[in-house]
N, C-alpha and C positions, 0 to 999 in steps of 0.2 A: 163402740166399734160400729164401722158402716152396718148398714141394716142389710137383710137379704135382698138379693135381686128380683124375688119372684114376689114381694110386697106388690101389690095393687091399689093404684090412688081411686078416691074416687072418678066421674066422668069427668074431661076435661073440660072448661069453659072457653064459650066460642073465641075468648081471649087472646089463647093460643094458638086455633086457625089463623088468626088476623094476624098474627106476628108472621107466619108463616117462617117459623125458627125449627129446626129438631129436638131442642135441648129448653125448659124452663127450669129455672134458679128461683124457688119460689122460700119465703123461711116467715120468721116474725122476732119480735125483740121487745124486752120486756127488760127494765131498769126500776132499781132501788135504792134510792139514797146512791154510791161509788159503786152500785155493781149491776151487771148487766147479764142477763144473758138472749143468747143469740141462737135460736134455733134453723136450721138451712137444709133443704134437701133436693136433687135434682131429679128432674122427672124427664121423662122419654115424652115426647108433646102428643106422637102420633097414637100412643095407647095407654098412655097414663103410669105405666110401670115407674115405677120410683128405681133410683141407679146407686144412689147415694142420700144418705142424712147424718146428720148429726148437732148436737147441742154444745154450746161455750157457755162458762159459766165462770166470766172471770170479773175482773175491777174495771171500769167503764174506761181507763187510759190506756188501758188492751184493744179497746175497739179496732183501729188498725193492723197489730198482729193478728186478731180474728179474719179480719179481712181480709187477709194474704194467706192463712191457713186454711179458709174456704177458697181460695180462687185456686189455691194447689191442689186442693183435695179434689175438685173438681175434672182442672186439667189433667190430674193421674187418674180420674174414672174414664176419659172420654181419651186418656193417650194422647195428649195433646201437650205442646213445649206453653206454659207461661212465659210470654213476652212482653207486657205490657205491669208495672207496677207504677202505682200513681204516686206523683210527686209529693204528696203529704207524708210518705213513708220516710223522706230523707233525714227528718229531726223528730221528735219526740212532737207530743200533742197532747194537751191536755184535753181530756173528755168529756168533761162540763160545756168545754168550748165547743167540740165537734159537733156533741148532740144538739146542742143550741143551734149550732151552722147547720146539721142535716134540718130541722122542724124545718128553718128559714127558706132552704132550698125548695121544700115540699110545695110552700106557698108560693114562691117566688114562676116553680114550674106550672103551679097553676095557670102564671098570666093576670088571673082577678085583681083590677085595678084594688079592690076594695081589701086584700091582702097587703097591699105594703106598707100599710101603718105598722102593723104586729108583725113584720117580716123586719121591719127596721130594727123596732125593740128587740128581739131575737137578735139580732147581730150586734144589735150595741153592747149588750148582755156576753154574747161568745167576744169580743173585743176588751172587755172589762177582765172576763177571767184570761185570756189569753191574745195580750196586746200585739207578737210577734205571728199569728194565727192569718197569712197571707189570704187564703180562700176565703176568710168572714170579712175584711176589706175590700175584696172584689163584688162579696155578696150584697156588702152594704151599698157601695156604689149601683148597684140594678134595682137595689129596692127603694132607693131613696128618688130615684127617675120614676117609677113604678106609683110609688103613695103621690107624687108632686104631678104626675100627669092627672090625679083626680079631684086637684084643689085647682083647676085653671092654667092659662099662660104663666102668670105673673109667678104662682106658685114652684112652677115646672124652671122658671129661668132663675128664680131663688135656690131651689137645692143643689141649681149645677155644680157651682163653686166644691160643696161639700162631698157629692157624688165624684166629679173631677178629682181631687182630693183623696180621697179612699180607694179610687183606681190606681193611681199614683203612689200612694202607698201600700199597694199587693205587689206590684211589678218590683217595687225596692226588697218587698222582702221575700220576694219569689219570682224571676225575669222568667223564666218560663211556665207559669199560670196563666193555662189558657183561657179562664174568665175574668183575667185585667187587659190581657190584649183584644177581647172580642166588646169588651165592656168601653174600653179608650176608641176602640173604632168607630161606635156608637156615639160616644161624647163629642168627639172632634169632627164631626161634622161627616157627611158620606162622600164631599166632592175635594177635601184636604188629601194629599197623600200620605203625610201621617198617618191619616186611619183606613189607609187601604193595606199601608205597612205591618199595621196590628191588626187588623185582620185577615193577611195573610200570614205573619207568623202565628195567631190562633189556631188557623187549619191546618198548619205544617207541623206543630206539636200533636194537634188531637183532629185521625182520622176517622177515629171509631166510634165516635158519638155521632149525632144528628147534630146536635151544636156546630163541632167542627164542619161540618159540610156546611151550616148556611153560612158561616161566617165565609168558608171561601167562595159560595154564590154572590155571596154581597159582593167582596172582592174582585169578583170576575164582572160581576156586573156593574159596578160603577165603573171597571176600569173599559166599561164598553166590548167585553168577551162573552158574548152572547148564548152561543153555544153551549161555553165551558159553566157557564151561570145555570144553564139552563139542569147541566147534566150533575151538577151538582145539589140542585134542588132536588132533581129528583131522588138522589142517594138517600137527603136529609130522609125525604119521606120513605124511603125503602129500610133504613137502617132503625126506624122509630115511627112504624106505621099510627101506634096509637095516640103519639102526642100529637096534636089542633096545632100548634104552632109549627111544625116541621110542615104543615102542608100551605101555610099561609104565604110563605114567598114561593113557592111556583106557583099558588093560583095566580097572586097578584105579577108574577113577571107574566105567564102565559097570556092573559087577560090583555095586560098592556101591551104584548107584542101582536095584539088582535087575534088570539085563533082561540076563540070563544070555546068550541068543542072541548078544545082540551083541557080548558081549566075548568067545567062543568063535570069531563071525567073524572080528574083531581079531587073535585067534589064529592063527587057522589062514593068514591074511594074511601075516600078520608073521613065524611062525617057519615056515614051510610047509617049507624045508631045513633045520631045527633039531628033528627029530622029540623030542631031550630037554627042548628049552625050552621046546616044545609041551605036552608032556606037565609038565611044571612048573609053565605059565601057567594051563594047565587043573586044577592042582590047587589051585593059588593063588585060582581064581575059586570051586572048590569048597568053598574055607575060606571066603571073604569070605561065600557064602549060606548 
């Protein structure tokens, strides 16, 4: 049963300032051989009061009904309608697969070129146990771009075929996976309208992530809508303060549109606990002028 309201968490970490959210969804997960269990509890950010928790403790191919039994339990502490349930809920999923696909995500969100050798294996592996598994072919496609950008050119124009490939087949066995249309927009070049096409439809399934907004930055801004590029960068970084990548294309558009100020703000924003990425982005800006 939910826990009482007057539970008190520990102090919060400066974490949750930087989200600058009301609400953290904070839990942990712990698997054994086919079973899993899933601990989740939500916290009030501005005093740390706990609102809700509770524990799952079921067969790892539950992972998904777990996931929608937290995102209700949730929406009914906070009186709120669930409107959004993710497209992987539509078929069944194996959970060897998924967990394999979540590791791979983890690293792949990193960025770390030096992550996508074992982000590859990781999906080849969720692919093997679950060959109709759309998201682990979308994922494969980004990591196979990701390991082939740290072996060279030649490396990089060798895994396209295969990355191309894998994107291609997420879309067949999911056309609204918004990580095959953001991934094909990537692949097929920024100046084709093909991939302004999938990266506009990216954005127009998924507005709630930070992903979807750069993808429609990108979109706006190759299609030369400046403005609209501009104010959707900005969301990426608004909606996902703490991910490095959400702030790298408004540095790099503010920079190129010459107003140095602003993408130094950007900066100091975004990596303000990253005194090296700081000092990176700021030499980054200082190449672009």
């Amino acid at each position: 049963p939910p826990t009482p309201h007057s539970e008190k968490k520990p102090e919060r970490p400066e974490v949750d300032r930087s989200l600058g959210v009301d609400y953290i969804l904070e839990g942990s997960v712990r698997s054994d051989a086919s079973r899993v269990r899933i601990s989740a509890s939500l916290v009030q950010a501005r005093d740390g009061i706990q609102l809700w928790s509770e524990t799952y403790d079921r067969r790892l191919e539950d992972v998904l009904d777990i996931q929608a039994a937290i995102g209700e339990a949730v929406a009914a502490e906070l009186k709120q309608k669930l409107v959004f349930t993710p497209s992987s809920r539509r078929r069944g999923i194996n959970g060897e697969a998924y967990a394999l696909y979540l590791n791979a995500r983890g690293l792949l969100r990193s960025a770390n070129p030096q992550s996508g050798q074992e982000a590859v294996g990781l999906l080849q592996q969720a692919i093997r146990a679950d060959p109709s598994f759309a998201p682990a072919w979308a994922s494969l496609s980004e990591a196979l771009l990701l390991d082939g950008r740290t072996k060279g050119g030649d490396r990089l124009i060798g895994v396209w075929p295969r990355a191309h490939h894998a994107a291609r087949r997420a879309l067949q066995l999911d056309s609204d996976l918004v990580e095959a249309h953001a991934g094909l927009g990537q692949l097929l070049g920024s100046e084709t309208p093909e991939a302004v096409s999938h990266l506009r439809r990216a954005a127009s399934i998924d507005l709630r992530s930070a992903e979807g907004h750069l993808s429609r930055g990108i979109a706006h801004e190759i299609s030369g809508e400046y403005p609209e590029a501009y104010a959707a960068f900005q969301r990426a970084l608004e909606v996902d303060p703490l991910w490095p990548l959400s702030a790298r294309p408004l540095v790099n558009f503010t920079a190129v549109m010459g107003d140095r100020a602003a993408a130094e703000a950007v900066i100091k924003r975004a990596f303000r606990d990253d005194p090296l990425g700081q000092h990176f982005a700021m030499a980054r800006v200082a190449w672009w002028l």
